[in-house]
C-alpha positions as CSV (number, residue, x, y, z in Angstrom):
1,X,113.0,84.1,81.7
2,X,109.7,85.1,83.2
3,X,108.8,88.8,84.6
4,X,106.4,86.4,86.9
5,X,107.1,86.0,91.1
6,X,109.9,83.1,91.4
7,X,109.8,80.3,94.3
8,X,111.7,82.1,96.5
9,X,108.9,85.5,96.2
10,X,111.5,87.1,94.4
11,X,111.0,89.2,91.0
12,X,114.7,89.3,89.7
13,X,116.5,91.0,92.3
14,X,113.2,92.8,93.6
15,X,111.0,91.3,96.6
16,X,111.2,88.5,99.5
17,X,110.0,88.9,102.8
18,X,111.4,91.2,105.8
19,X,109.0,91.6,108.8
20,X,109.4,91.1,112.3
21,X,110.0,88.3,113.9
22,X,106.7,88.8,115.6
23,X,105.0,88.4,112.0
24,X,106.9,85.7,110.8
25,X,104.5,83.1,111.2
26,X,101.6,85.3,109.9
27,X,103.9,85.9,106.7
28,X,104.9,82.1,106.5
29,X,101.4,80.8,106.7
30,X,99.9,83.2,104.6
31,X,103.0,81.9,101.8
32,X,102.5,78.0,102.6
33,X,98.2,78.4,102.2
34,X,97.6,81.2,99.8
35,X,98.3,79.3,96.8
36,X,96.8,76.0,97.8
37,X,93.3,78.4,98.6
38,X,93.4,80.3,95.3
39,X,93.8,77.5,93.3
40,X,91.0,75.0,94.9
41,X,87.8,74.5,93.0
42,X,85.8,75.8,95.9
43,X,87.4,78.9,96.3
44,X,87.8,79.3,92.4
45,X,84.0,78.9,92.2
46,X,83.0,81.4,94.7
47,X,85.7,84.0,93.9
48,X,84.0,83.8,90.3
49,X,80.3,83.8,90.7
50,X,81.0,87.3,93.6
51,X,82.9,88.7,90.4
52,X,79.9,87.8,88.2
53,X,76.9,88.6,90.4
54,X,78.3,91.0,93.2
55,X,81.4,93.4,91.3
56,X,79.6,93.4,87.8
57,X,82.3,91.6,85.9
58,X,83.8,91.4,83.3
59,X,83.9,95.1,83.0
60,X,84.2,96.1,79.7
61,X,86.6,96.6,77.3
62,X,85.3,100.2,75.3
63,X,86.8,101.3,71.9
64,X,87.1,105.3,72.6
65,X,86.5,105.9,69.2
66,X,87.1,110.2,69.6
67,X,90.0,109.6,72.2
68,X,91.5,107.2,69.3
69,X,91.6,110.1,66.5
70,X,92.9,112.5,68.8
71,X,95.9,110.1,69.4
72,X,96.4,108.6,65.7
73,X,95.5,104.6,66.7
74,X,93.1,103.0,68.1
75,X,92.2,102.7,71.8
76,X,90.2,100.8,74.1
77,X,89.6,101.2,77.6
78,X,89.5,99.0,80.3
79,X,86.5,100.1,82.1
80,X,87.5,98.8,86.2
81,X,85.5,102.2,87.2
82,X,82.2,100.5,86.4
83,X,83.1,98.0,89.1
84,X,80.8,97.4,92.2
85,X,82.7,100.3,94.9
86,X,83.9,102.3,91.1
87,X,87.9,101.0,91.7
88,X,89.8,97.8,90.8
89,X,90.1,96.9,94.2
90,X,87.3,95.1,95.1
91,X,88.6,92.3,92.8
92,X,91.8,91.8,95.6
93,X,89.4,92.4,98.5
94,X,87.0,89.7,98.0
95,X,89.7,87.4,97.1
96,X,92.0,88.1,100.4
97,X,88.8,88.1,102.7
98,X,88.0,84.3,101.3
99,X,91.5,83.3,102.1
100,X,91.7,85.3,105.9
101,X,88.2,83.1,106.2
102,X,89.7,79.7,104.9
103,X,92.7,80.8,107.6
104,X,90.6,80.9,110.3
105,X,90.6,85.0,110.9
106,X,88.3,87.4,112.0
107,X,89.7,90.5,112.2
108,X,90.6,92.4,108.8
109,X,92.8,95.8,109.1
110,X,93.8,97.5,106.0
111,X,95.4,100.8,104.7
112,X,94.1,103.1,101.9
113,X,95.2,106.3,100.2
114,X,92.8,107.4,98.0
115,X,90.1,105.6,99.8
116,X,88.7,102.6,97.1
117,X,90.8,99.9,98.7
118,X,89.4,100.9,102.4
119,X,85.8,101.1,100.2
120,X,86.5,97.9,98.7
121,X,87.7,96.0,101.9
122,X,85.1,97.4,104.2
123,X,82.4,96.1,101.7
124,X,83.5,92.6,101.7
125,X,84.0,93.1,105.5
126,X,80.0,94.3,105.7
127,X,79.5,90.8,103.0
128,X,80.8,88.5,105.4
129,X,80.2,89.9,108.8
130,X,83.5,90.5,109.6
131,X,85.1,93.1,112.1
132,X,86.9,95.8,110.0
133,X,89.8,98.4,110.8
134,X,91.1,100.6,108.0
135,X,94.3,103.4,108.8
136,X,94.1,106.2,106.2
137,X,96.5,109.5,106.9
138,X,95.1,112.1,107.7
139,X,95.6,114.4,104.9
140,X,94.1,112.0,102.9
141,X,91.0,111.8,105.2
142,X,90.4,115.6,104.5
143,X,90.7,115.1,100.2
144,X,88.8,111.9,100.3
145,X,86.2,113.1,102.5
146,X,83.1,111.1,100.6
147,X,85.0,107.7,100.8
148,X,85.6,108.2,104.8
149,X,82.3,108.4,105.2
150,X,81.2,105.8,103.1
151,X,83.7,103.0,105.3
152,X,82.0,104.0,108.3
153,X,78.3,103.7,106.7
154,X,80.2,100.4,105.9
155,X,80.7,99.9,109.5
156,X,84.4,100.0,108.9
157,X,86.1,101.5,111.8
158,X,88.4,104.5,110.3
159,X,91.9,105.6,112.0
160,X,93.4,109.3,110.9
161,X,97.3,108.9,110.9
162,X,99.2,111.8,112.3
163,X,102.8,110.9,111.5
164,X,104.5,111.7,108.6
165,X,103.6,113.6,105.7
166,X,100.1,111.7,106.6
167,X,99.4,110.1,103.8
168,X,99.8,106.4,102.4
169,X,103.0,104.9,103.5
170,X,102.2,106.4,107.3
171,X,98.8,104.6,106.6
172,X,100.9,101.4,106.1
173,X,103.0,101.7,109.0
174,X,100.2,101.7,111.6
175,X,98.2,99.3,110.0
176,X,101.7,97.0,110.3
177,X,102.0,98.0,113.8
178,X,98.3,96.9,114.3
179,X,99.3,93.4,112.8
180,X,102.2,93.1,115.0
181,X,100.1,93.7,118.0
182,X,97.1,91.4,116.9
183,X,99.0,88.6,114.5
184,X,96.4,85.5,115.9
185,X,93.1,86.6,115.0
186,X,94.1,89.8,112.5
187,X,94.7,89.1,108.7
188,X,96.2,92.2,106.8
189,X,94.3,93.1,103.4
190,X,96.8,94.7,101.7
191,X,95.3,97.1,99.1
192,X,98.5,96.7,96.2
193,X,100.8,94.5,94.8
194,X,103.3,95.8,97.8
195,X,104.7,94.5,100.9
196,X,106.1,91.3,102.2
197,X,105.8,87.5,99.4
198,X,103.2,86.5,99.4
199,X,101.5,89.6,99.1
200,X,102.8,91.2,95.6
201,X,102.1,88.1,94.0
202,X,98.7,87.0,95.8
203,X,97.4,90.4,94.9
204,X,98.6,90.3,91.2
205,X,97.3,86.7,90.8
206,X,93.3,88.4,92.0
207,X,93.7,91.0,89.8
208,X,94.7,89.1,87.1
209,X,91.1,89.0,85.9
210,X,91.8,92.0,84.2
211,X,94.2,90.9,81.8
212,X,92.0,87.5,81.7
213,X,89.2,89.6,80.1
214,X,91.5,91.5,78.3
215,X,92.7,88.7,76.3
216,X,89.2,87.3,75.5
217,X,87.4,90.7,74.9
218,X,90.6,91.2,72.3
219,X,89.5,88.0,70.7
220,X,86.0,89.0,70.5
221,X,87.0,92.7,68.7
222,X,89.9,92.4,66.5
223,X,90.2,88.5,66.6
224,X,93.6,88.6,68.4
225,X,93.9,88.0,72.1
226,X,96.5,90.7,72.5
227,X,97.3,94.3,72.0
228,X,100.4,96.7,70.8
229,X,100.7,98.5,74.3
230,X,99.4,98.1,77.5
231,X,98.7,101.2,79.4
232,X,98.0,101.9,83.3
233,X,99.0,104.0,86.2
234,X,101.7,102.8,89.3
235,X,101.8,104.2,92.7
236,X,101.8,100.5,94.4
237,X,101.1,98.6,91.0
238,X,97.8,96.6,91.6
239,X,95.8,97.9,88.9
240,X,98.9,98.0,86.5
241,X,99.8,94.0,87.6
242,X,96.7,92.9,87.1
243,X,96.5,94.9,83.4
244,X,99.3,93.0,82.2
245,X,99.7,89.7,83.9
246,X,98.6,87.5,81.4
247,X,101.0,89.5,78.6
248,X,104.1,90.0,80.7
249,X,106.3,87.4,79.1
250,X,104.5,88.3,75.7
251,X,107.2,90.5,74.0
252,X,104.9,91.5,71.2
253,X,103.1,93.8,73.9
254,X,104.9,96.7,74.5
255,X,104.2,97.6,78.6
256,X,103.6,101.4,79.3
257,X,103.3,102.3,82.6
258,X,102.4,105.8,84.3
259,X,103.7,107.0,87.7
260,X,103.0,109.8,89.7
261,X,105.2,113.1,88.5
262,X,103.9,115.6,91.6
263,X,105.3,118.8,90.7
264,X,107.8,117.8,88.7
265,X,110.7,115.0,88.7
266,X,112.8,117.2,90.2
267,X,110.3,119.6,92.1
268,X,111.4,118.0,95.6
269,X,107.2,117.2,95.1
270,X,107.1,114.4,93.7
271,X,106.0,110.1,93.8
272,X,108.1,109.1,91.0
273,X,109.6,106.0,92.5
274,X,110.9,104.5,89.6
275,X,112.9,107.6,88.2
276,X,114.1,108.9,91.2
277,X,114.2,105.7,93.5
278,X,117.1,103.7,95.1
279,X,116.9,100.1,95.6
280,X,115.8,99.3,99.5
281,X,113.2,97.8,101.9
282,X,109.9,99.4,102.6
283,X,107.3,97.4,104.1
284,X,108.6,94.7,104.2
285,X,110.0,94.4,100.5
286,X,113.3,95.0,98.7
287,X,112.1,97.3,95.6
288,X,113.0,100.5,94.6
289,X,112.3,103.5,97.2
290,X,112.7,107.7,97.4
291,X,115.2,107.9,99.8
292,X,118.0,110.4,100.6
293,X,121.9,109.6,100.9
294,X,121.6,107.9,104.7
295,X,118.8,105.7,103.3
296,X,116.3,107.9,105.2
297,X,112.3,107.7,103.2
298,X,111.7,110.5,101.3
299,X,108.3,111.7,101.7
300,X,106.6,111.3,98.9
301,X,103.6,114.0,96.8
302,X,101.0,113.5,94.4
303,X,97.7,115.3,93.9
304,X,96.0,111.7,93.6
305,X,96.3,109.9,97.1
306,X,96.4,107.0,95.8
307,X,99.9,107.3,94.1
308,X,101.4,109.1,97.0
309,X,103.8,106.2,97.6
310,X,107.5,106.5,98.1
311,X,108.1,102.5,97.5
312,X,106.9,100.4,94.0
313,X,105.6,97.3,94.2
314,X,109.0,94.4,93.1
315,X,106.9,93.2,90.2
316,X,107.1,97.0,88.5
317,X,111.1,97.5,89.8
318,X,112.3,94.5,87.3
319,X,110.1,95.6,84.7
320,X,111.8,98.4,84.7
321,X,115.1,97.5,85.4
322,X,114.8,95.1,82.7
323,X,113.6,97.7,80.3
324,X,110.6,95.6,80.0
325,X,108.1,98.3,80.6
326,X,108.3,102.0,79.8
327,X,107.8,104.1,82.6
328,X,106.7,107.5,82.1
329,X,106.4,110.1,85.2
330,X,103.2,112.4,84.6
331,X,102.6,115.5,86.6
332,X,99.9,116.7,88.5
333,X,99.1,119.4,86.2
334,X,99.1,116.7,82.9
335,X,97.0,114.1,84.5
336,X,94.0,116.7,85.7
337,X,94.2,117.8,81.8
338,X,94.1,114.3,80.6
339,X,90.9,113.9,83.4
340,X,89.1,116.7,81.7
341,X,89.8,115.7,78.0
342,X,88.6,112.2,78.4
343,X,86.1,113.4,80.3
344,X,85.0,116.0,77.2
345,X,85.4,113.3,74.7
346,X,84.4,109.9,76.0
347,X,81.8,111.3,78.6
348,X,84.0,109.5,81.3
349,X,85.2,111.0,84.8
350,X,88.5,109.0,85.7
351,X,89.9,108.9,89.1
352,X,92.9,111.4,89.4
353,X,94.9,108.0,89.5
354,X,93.8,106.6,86.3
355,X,93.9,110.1,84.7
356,X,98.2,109.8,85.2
357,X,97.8,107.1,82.7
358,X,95.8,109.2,80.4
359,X,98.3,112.0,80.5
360,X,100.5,109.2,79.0
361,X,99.2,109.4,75.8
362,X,100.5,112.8,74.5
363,X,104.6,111.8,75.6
364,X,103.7,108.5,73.2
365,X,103.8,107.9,69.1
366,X,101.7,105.4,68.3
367,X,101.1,104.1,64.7
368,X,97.3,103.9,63.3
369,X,97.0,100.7,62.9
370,X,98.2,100.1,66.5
371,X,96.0,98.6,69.1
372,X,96.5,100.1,72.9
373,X,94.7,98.6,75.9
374,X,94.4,101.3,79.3
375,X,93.3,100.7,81.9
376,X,90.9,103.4,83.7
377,X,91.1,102.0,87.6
378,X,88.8,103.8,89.3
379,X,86.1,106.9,88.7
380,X,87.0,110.0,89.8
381,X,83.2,111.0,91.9
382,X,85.9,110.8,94.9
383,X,88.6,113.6,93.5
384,X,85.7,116.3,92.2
385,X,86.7,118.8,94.3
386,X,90.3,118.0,93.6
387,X,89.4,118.6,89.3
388,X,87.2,121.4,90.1
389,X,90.3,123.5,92.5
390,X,92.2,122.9,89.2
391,X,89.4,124.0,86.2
392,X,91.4,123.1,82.6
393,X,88.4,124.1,80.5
């Protein structure tokens, strides 16, 4: 059996494709192309030499030595914050914005929480002259201040969303109700491994340069191409797919994956889909969703924005409904402490996203001789106002 998208853009019982009939042909044409495109030499050889000579890749693979001791094995981190735009996503955004090309769009809308995927997709927008639209709530517009103005530098039109709790998922509706008004010329850049098949999978097979690099930088260090545990953080699961893509069907690596714990599991305040969450549709995928007894969204908190997410992405549900990966919720207060100690040891600012994984390690027991791979997302210049409101040292 494979933890891998099926033929039918299911993952076990998690996934498929529920949009509006208005959408239908944007979905199916999008499902029919996307894996012709990614797979063609021409796109493969672009998509590569933009990694190489415009992102900075391969990012590399760093042995924390003092974050090791502290811990009791040895660690290495997976350094996507030194990434051209300082976040993971740039790897999914210049892969989608080949594709909408190769289909003939020329409109891009996306959504963003934290801000790195509107970043990331309004820089390849700028790269290939291409009109951009990016909906962002607007509670997020006011904690991620530096990255709103950084899209419009960008030339990236921004939209504040007033509905909701006005954060991600109200982000993702109105970008959706963009789509459905625009499905001709508009192709959706969705920022996570979320939303309707193709998109889970199209987005986990960009990011899966990661895990790529992971295996070969393994080789180079400890001449194995695989580790004990893979770590990462899941609000929509990009960064986390793309960690362990190449190891999912690997059961010698043990998958370790951190979501957002708000206030506490069961604060009311809280993102932690997978403990909490009941299977349903959101966005246009059946996965696992905060929702209250008439099936109603619960709206979702996290200090990072960009785990703020009521819904998982279907790859992430079966893990865990398999008991294939661990799943650990980790609290606001935990991650910003697990920000500043990395920070104090390794010299490294994570994003508050990244930082959930971090705060990981203390509710783990490792071995010493055990080898763990995390992956640090993003870098946290965006969310210093958010660490300095909540001083640990």
């Amino acid at each position: 059996m494979s933890f891998l998208v099926d033929k039918e853009g299911y993952y076990g019982e998690f996934g498929g494709a529920y949009v509006p009939e208005i959408l239908h042909k944007c979905v199916y044409d999008l499902q029919q192309n996307y894996l012709t495109v990614i797979e063609s030499e021409s796109f493969q050889k672009e998509y590569r030499q933009l990694l190489r000579d415009y992102v900075g890749r391969p990012s590399p693979l760093y042995h924390a030595k003092r974050l090791s001791e502290r811990y009791g094995c040895k660690i290495y981190l997976k350094r996507e914050d030194l990434n051209h735009t300082g976040a993971h996503k740039i790897n999914n955004t210049i892969g989608q914005i080949l594709i909408a090309r190769h289909l003939g769009k020329t409109r891009i809308i996306a959504e963003t929480g934290a801000g790195q995927h509107g970043v990331a997709t309004a820089t390849v927008c700028a790269l290939m002259n291409m009109q951009c639209v990016v909906y962002m709530g607007a509670t997020d517009v006011k904690r991620q201040h530096v990255n709103v103005e950084k899209m419009k530098m960008l030339g990236a039109e921004v939209v504040p969303v007033t509905s909701g709790n006005m954060t991600l998922k109200d982000a993702t509706n109105e970008a959706i109700r963009d789509w459905c008004c625009h499905p001709t010329d508009t192709f959706y850049i969705i920022g996570s491994t979320v939303g309707p098949h193709p998109y889970p999978d199209m987005v986990s097979r960009l990011q899966s340069v990661i895990s790529e690099e992971i295996k070969t930088q393994l080789q180079e260090k400890e001449g194995r191409d695989y580790p004990d545990y893979l770590m990462a953080c899941v609000g929509g699961g990009s960064n986390a797919a793309g960690t362990i893509y190449h190891h999912i069907d690997d059961k010698r690596v043990k998958i370790v994956l951190a979501e957002a714990g708000g206030e506490g599991v069961d604060s009311g305040k809280t993102a932690a889909t997978i403990a909490l969450g009941k299977t349903g549709i959101i966005h246009g995928a059946k996965t696992y969703v905060i929702q209250d007894e008439d099936g109603q969204i619960v709206e979702p908190y996290s200090i990072s924005a960009g785990l703020d997410y009521p819904g998982i992405g279907p790859m992430h549900a079966n893990l865990s409904a398999q008991q294939r990966a661990q799943v650990i919720p980790v609290n606001d207060n935990e991650a910003i402490a697990a920000g500043y100690e990395l920070t104090r040891l390794e010299g490294i600012i994570p994003a508050i996203e990244s930082a959930h994984a971090l705060g990981a390690l203390p509710k783990m027991t490792f071995k010493q001789e055990d080898i763990v791979v995390l992956t640090v997302s993003g870098r946290g210049d965006k969310d210093l106002e958010t660490y300095l409101k909540i001083k640990q040292i």
